[in-house]
N, C-alpha and C positions, 0 to 999 in steps of 0.2 A: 825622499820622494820628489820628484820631479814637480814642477810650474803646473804643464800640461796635464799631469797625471792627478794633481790637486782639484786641478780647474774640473775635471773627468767627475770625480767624484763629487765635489759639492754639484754640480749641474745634476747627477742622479739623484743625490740625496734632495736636493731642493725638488725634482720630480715627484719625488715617491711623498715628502710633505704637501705639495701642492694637491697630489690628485686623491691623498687621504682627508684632505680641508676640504675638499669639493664634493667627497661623497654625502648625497642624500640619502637621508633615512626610510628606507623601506615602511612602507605603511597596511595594513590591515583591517579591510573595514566587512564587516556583515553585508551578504545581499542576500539569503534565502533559507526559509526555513521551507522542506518539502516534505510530505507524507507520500510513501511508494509503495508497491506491494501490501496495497491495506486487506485486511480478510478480517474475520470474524475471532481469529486467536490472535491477530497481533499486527504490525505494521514497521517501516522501517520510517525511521525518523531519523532527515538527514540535513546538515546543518553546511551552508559552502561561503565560504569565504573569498573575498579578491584580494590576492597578494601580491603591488606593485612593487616591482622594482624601477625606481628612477634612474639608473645607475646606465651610464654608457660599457660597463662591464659584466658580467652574470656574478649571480650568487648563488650560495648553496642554502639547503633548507636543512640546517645542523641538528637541531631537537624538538620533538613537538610534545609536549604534555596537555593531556587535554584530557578532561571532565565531562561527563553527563548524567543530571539527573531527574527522573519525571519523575510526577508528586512526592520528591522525596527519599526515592530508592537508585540509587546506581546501577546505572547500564554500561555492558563493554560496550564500547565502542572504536567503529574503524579508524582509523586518521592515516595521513599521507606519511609516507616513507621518511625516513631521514635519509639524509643523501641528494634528495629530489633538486633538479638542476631548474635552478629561474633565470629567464631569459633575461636579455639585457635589455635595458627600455620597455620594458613588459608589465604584464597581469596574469599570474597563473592562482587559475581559482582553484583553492582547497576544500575537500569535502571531507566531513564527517558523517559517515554512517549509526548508525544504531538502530538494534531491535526489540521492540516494545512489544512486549506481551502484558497485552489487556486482562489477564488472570492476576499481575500486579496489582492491579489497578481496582477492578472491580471483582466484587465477592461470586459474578455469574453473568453470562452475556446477556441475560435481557435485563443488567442494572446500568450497562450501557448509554440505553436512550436517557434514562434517568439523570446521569452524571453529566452529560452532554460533553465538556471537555478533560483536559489535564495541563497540568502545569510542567516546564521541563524550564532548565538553566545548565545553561554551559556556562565552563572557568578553565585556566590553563593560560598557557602562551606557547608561541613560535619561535625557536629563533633561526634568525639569519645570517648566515655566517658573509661579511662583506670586505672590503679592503682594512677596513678600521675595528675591525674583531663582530663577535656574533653580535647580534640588536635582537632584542627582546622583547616582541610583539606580543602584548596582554589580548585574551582571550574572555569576552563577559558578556554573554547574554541572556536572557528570559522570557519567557513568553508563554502562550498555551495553544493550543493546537485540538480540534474537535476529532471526539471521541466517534466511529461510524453509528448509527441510526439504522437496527436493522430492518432488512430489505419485506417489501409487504406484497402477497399472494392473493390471485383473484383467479378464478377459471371461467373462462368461455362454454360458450354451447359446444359438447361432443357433436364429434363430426363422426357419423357412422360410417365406416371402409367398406364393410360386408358383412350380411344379415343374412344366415342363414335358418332351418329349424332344428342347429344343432346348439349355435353358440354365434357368437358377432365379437368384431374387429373394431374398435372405434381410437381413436385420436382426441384428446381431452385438452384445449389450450389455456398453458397457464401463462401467465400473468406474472413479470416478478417486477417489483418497481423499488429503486435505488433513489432513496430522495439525499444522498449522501453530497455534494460538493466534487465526489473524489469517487474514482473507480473503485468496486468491488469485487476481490478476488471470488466466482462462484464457480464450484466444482461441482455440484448435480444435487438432484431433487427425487428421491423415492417416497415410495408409500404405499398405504392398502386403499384402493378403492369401493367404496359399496354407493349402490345403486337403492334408492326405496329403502333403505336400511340393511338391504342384505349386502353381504361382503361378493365382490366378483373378480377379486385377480389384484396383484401388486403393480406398478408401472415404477420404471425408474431411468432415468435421463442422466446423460452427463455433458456438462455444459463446456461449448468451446472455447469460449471465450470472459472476461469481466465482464460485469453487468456494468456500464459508463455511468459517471456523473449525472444525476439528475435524469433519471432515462429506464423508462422500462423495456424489457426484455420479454418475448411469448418464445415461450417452446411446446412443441407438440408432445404429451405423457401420450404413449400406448399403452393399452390394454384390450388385451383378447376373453371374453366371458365364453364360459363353456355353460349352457342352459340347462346341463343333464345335472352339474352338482351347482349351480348358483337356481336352479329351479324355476317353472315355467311364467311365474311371477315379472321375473327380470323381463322376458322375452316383451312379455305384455307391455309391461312400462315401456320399454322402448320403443314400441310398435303407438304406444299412446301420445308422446311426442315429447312431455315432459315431465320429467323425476325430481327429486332429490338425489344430490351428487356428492358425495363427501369425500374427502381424500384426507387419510390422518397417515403423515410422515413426517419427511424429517429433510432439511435443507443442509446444502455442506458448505463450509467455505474455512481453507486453511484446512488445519484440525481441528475447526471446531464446529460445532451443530448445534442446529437452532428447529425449536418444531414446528410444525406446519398441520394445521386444524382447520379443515374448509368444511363447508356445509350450504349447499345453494342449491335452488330450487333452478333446474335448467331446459333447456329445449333441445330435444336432440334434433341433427339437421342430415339431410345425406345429399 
């Protein structure tokens, strides 16, 4: 082997040592615990990570093993690809998914407010595959995370649409109030109305949108009374200005349902 040919080689070998000495170790640190898609059967509980690389070259995200469990029970959970390319000089935040069904949890949704929250802990690691072999990023957290506080019902004065002496039109505002921190998934609100004690007709709503943090929500329940089979009583009360209103149904949210019992003495208005 040649002088220059020698020289050739040690100058790369010496390269490839120098910039294996120089790599810095990738680091992992916890920023967020978030609760998304909360509803009444369950929520997603999602945990993200900042995964720097210090490194003037990229790396790969070679294995990820990773653990979740809330008070106790094991949930799948999603985690980032293997493969997944990290920039160079960067931060690529990793998320972990999971889906929490609160039937785990509690023996029935109104023991819910009772339990107020749950306990969950993640375990596992990351590795990253770099110039100087994979590094082996420990994964270990804990903490707890509040259980939702179902949502609470009041009705407004009906607003009569149109009286006539067959039957009447009215509009009933309900009231839904979210004392939660966190959005709630709500899908609609049915039920039997009766007027004075007698029944007049079902109204059922479906809701466009979550009911927000800390925030209530009115929607307008229809219902149309026919005075020939709800009888000439109803008529009266109406015409008299204020009844007893009661609405017994049923609230949706997810798949799961929660009942709804009102009973208030109200003022009709037109």
């Amino acid at each position: 082997m040649s002088t220059r040919t020698c020289l050739f080689a040690l100058t790369v070998f010496s390269a490839l040592v120098t910039g294996a000495c120089a790599t810095a170790k990738p680091s992992l640190t916890f920023q967020s615990m978030n609760l998304q898609g909360v509803d009444l059967e369950g929520a997603t509980l999602e945990l993200t990570y900042a995964l720097k690389n210090p490194n003037p070259i990229g790396a790969t995200l070679s294995r990820v093993n990773y653990a979740l469990e809330v008070e106790g029970k094991s949930l799948v959970s999603g985690k980032p690809a293997n493969g997944m390319k990290l920039p160079a000089s960067g931060t690529t935040m990793l998320r972990f998914p999971a889906r929490v069904h609160f039937a785990q949890l509690v023996p029935s949704i109104g023991a819910l407010a009772s339990k107020g929250s749950a306990s969950y802990r993640a375990k596992g690691a990351v590795g990253v595959k770099t110039p100087i072999g994979v590094i082996d990023l420990p994964i270990s957290k804990s903490g707890v995370f509040a259980l939702p506080k179902l949502p609470t019902f009041s009705m407004g004065a009906p607003q009569i649409e149109e009286l006539s002496l067959t039957g009447a039109r009215l509009t009933i505002p309900m009231n839904i109030s979210n004392s939660n921190a966190f959005a709630l998934v709500a899908d609609g609100l049915k039920g039997e109305v009766s007027i004075g004690g007698t029944k007049v007709g079902s109204t059922e709503v479906r809701l466009a949108s979550p009911l927000g943090a800390n925030a209530t929500q009115t929607i307008a329940l229809p219902i149309e009374i026919d005075f020939l089979s709800s009888g000439t009583a109803v008529a009266k009360l109406l015409k008299g200005g204020k009844a007893q209103v009661a609405l017994n149904g049923s609230f949706d949210s997810g798949n799961a349902s929660v009942p709804v019992a009102l009973n208030q003495l109200l003022e009709f208005v037109r």
